[in-house]
Chimera marker file (.cmm) of the C-alpha trace (Angstrom):
<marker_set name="trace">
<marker id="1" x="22.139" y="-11.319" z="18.715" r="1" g="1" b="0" radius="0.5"/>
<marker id="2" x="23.017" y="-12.613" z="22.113" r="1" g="1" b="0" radius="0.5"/>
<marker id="3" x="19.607" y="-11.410" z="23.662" r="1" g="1" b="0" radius="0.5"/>
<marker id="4" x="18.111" y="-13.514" z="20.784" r="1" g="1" b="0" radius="0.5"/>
<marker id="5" x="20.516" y="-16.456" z="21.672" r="1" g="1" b="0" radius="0.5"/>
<marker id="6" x="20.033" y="-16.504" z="25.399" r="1" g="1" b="0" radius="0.5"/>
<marker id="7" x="16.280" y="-16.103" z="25.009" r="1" g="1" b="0" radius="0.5"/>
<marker id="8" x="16.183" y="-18.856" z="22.877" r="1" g="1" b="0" radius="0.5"/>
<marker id="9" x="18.190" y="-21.491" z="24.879" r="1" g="1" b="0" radius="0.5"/>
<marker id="10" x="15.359" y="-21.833" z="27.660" r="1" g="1" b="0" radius="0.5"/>
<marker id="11" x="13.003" y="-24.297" z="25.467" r="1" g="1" b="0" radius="0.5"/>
<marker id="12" x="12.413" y="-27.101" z="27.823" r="1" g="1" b="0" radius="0.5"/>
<marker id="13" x="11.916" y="-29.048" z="24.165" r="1" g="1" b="0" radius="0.5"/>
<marker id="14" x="15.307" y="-29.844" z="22.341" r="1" g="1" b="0" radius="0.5"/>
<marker id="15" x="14.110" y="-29.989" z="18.864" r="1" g="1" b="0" radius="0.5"/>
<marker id="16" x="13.040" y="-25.764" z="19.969" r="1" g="1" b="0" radius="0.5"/>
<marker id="17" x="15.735" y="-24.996" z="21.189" r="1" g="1" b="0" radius="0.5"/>
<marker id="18" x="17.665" y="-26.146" z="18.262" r="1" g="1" b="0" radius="0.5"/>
<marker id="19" x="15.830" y="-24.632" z="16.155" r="1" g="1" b="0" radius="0.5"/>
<marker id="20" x="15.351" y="-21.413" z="17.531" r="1" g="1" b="0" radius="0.5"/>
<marker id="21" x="19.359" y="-21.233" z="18.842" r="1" g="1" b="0" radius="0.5"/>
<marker id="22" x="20.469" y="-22.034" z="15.562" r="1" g="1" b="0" radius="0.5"/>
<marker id="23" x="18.466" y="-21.317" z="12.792" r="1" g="1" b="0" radius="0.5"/>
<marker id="24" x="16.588" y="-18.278" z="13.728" r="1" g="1" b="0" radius="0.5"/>
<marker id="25" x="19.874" y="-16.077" z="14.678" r="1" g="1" b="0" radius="0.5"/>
<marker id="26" x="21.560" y="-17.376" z="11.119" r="1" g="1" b="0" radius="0.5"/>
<marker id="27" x="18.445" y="-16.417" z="9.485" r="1" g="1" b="0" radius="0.5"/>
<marker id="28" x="18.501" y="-12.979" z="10.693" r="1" g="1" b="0" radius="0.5"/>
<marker id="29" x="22.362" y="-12.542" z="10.482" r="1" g="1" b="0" radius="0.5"/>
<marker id="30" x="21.274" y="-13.648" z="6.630" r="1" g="1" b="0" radius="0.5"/>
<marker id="31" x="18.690" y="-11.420" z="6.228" r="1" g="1" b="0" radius="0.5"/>
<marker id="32" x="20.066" y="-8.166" z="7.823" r="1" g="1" b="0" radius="0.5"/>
<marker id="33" x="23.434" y="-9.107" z="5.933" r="1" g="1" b="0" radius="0.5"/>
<marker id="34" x="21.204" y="-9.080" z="1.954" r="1" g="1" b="0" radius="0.5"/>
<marker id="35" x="18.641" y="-6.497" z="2.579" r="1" g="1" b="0" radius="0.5"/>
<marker id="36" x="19.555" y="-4.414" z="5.800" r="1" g="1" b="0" radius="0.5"/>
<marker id="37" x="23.105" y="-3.731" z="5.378" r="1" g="1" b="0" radius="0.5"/>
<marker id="38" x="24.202" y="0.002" z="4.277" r="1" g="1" b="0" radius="0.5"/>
<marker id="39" x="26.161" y="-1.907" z="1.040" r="1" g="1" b="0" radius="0.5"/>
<marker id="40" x="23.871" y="-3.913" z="0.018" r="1" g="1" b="0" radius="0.5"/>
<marker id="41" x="22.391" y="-3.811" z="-3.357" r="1" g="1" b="0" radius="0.5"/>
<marker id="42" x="19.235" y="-5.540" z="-2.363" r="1" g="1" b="0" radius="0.5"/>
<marker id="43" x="19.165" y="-2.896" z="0.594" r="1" g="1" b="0" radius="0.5"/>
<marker id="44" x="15.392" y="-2.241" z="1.854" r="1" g="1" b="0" radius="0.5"/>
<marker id="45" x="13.352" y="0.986" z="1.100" r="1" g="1" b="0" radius="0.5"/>
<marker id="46" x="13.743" y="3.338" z="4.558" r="1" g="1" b="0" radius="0.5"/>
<marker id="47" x="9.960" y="2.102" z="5.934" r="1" g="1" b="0" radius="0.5"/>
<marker id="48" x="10.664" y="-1.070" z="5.478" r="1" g="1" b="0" radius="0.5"/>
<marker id="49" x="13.785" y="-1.107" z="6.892" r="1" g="1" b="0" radius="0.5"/>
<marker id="50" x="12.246" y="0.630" z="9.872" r="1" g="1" b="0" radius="0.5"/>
<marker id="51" x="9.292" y="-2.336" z="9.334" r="1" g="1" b="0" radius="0.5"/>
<marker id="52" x="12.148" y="-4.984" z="9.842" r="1" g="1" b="0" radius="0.5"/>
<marker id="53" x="13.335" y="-3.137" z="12.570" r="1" g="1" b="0" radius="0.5"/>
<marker id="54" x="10.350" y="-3.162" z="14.781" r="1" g="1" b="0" radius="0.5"/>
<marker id="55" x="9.755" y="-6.760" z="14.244" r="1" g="1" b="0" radius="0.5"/>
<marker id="56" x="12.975" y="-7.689" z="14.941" r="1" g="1" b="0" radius="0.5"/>
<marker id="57" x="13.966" y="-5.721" z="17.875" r="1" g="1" b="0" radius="0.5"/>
<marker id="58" x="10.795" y="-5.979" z="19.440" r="1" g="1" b="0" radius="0.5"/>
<marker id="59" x="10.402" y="-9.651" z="19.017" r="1" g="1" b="0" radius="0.5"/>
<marker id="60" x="14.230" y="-9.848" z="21.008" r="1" g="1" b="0" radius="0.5"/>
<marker id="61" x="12.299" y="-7.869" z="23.487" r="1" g="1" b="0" radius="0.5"/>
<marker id="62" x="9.490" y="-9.434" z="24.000" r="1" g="1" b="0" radius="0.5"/>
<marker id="63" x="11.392" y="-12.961" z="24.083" r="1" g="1" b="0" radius="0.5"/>
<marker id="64" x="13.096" y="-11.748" z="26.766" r="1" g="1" b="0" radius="0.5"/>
<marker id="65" x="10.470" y="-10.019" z="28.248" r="1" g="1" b="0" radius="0.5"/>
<marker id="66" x="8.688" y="-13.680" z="28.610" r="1" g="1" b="0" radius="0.5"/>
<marker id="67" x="11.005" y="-15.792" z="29.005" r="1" g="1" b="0" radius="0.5"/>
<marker id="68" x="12.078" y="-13.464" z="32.712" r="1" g="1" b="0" radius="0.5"/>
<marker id="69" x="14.358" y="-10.753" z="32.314" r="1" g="1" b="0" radius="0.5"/>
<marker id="70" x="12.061" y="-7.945" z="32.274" r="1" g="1" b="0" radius="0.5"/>
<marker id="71" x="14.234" y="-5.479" z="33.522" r="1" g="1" b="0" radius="0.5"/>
<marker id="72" x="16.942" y="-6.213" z="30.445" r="1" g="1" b="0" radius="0.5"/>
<marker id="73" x="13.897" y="-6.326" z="28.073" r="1" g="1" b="0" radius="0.5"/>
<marker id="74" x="13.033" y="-2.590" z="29.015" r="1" g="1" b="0" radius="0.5"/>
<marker id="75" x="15.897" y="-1.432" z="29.186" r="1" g="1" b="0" radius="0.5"/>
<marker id="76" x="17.324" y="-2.874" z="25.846" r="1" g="1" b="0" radius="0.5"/>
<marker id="77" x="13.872" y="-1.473" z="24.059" r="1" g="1" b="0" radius="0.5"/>
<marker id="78" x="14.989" y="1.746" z="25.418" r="1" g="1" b="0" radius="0.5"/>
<marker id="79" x="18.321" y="1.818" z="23.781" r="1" g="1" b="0" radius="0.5"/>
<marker id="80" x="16.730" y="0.028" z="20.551" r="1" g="1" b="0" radius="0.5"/>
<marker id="81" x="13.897" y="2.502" z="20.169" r="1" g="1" b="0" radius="0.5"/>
<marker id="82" x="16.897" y="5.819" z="20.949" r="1" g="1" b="0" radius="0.5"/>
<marker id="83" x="19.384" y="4.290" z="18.700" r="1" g="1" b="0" radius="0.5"/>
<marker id="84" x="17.003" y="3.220" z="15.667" r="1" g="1" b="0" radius="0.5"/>
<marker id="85" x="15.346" y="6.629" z="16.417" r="1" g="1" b="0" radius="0.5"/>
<marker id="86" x="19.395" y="8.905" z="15.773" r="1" g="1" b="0" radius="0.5"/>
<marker id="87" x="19.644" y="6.168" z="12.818" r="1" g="1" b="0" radius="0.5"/>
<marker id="88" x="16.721" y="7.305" z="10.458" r="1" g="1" b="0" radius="0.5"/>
<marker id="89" x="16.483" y="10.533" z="12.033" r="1" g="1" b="0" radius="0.5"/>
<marker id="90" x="20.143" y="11.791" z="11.422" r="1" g="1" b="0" radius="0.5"/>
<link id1="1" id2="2" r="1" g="1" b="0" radius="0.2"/>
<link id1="2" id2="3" r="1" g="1" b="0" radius="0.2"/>
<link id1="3" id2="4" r="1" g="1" b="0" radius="0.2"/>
<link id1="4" id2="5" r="1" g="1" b="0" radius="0.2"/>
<link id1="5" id2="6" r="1" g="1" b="0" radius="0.2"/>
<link id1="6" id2="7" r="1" g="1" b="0" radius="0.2"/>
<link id1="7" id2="8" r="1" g="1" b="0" radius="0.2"/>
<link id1="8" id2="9" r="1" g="1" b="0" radius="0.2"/>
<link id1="9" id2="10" r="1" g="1" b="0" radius="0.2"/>
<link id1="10" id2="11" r="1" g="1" b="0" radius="0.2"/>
<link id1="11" id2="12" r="1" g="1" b="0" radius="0.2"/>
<link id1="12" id2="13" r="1" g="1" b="0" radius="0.2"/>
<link id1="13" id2="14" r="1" g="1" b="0" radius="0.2"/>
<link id1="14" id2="15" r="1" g="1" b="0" radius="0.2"/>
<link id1="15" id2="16" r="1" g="1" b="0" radius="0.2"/>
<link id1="16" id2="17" r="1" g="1" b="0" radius="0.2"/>
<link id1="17" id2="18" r="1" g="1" b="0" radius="0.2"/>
<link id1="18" id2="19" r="1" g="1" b="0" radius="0.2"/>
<link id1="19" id2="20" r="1" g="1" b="0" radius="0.2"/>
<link id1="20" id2="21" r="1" g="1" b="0" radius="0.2"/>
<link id1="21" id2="22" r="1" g="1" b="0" radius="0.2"/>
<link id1="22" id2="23" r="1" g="1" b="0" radius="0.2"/>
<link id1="23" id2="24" r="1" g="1" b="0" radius="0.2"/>
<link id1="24" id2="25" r="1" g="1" b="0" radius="0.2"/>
<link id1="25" id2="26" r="1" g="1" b="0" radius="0.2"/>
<link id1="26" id2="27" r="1" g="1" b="0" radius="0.2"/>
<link id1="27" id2="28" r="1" g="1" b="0" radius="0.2"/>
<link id1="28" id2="29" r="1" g="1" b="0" radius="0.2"/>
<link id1="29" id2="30" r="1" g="1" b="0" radius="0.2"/>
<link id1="30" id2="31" r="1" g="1" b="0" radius="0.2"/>
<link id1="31" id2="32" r="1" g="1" b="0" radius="0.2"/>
<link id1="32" id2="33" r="1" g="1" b="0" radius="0.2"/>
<link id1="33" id2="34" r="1" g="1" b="0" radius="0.2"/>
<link id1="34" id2="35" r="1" g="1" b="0" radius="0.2"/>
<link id1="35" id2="36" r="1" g="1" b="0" radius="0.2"/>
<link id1="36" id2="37" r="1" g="1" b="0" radius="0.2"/>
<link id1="37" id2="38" r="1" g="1" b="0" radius="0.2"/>
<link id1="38" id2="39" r="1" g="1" b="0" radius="0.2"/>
<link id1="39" id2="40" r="1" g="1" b="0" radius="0.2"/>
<link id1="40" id2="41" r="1" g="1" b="0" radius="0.2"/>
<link id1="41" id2="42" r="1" g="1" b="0" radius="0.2"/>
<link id1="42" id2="43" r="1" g="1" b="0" radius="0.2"/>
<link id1="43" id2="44" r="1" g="1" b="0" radius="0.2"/>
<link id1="44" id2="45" r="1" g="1" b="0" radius="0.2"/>
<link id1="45" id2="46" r="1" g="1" b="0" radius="0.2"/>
<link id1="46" id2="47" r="1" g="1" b="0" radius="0.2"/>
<link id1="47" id2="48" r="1" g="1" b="0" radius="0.2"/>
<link id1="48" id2="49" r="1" g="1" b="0" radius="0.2"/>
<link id1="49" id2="50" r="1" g="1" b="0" radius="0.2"/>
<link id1="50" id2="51" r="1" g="1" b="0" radius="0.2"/>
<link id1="51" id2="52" r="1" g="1" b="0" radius="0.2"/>
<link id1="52" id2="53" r="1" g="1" b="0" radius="0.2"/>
<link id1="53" id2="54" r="1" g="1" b="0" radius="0.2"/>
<link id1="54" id2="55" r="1" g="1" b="0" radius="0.2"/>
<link id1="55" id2="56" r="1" g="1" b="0" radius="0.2"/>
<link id1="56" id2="57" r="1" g="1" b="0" radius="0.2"/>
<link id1="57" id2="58" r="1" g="1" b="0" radius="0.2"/>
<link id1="58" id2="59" r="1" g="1" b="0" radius="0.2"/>
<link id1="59" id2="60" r="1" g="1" b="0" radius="0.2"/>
<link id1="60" id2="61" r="1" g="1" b="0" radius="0.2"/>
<link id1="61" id2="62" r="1" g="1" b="0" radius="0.2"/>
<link id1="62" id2="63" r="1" g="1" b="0" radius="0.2"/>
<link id1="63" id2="64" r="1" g="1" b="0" radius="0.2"/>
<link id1="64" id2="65" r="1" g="1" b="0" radius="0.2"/>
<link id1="65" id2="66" r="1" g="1" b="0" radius="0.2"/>
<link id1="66" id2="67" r="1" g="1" b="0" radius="0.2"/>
<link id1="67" id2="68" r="1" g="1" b="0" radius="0.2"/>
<link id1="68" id2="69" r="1" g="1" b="0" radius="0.2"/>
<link id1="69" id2="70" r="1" g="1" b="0" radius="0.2"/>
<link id1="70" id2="71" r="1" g="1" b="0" radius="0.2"/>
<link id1="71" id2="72" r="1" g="1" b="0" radius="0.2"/>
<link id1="72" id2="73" r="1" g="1" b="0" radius="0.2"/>
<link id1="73" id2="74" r="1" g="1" b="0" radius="0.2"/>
<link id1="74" id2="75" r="1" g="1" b="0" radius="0.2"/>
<link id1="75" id2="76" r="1" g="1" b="0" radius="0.2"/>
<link id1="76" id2="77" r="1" g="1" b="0" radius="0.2"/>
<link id1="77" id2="78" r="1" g="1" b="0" radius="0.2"/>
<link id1="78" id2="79" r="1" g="1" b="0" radius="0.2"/>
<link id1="79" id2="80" r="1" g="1" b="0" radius="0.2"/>
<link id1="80" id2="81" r="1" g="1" b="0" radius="0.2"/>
<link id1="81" id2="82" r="1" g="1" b="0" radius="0.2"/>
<link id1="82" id2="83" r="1" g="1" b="0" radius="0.2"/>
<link id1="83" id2="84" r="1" g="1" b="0" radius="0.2"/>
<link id1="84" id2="85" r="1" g="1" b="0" radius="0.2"/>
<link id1="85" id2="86" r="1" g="1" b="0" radius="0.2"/>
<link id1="86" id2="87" r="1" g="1" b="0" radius="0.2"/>
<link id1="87" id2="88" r="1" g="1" b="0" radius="0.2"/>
<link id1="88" id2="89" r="1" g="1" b="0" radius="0.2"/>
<link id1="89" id2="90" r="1" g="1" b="0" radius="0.2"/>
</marker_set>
């Protein structure tokens, strides 16, 4: 979430980076919270829970990617991919 956060807070354009630093992290902490989380009752089939995954994770990345930190992008798409990976694997 703080990848997502800091990657958001470069918009040169305020209304952006309001929107983006505020709305899009609650939205996901939302989201994840109803259909991701283990408890849920509205929980996600497996592939799309892997689905939501990719997009989500790999749109962090790639907003960091672009925005200049390349070598944190990598590096957290490393740990993403290993982690997500042990978590429907195991």
């Amino acid at each position: 979430m703080g990848l997502l956060l800091a990657g958001t807070l470069t918009f040169r354009i305020p209304v952006l980076k309001i929107m983006f630093s505020i709305f899009l992290p609650l939205c996901t902490v939302l989201f994840w919270s109803k259909y991701m989380a283990p408890l849920s009752p509205n929980r996600l089939s497996e592939v799309e829970r892997i689905l939501v995954e990719i997009i989500l994770f790999g749109g962090v990345a790639c907003l960091t990617f672009f925005v200049g930190h390349k070598k944190i992008a990598v590096a957290y798409l490393l740990i993403v991919t290993i982690n997500t990976l042990f978590d429907h694997i195991l």
